[in-house]
C-alpha positions in Angstrom: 0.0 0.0 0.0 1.3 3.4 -1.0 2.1 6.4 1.7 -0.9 8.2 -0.1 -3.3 5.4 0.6 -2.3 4.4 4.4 -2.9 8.3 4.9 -6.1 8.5 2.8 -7.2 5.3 5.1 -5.8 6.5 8.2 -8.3 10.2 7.3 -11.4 7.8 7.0 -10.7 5.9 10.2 -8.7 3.2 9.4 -7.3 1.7 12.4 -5.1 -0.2 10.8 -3.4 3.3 8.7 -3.6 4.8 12.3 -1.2 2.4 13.5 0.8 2.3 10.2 1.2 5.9 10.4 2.5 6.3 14.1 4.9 3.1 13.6 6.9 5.2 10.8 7.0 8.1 12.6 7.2 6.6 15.5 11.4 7.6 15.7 10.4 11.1 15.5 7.8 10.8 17.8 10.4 9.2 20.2 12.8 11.5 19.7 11.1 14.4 20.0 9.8 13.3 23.3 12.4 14.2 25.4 12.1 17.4 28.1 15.1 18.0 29.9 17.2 15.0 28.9 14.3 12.6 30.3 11.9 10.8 28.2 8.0 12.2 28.7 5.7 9.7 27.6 3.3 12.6 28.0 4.9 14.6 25.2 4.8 10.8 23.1 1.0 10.9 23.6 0.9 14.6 22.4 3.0 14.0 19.7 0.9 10.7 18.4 -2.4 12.8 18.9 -0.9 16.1 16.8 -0.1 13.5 13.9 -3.7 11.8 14.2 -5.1 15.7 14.4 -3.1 16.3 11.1 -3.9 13.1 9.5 -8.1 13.8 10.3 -7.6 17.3 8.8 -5.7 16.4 5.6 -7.4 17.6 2.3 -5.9 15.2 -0.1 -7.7 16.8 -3.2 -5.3 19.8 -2.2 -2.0 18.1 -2.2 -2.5 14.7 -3.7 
């Protein structure tokens, strides 16, 4: 399945695209979550959420 189609899936509710999306950025996600040199699972949750808030408010006919 293509990049465009997980996300396309993932903006319709897939569960399966949701999880296929956070697993590749999931090494962002990870890095990202760290405040002040410790690792905030917090921040990880807010981080998978943002992407999941992007991912519903994608307009492919815009960009794809």
């Amino acid at each position: 399945m293509t990049f465009e189609a997980v996300l396309i899936a993932a903006k319709v509710g897939n569960t399966k695209a949701h999880s296929a999306l956070i697993e590749l950025y999931f090494p962002l996600i990870a890095k990202s979550s760290f405040l002040n040199s410790r690792y905030d699972e917090d921040l990880e949750q807010e981080f998978i959420e943002l992407l999941m808030k992007c991912v519903r408010s994608f307009d492919p006919d815009k960009y794809l």
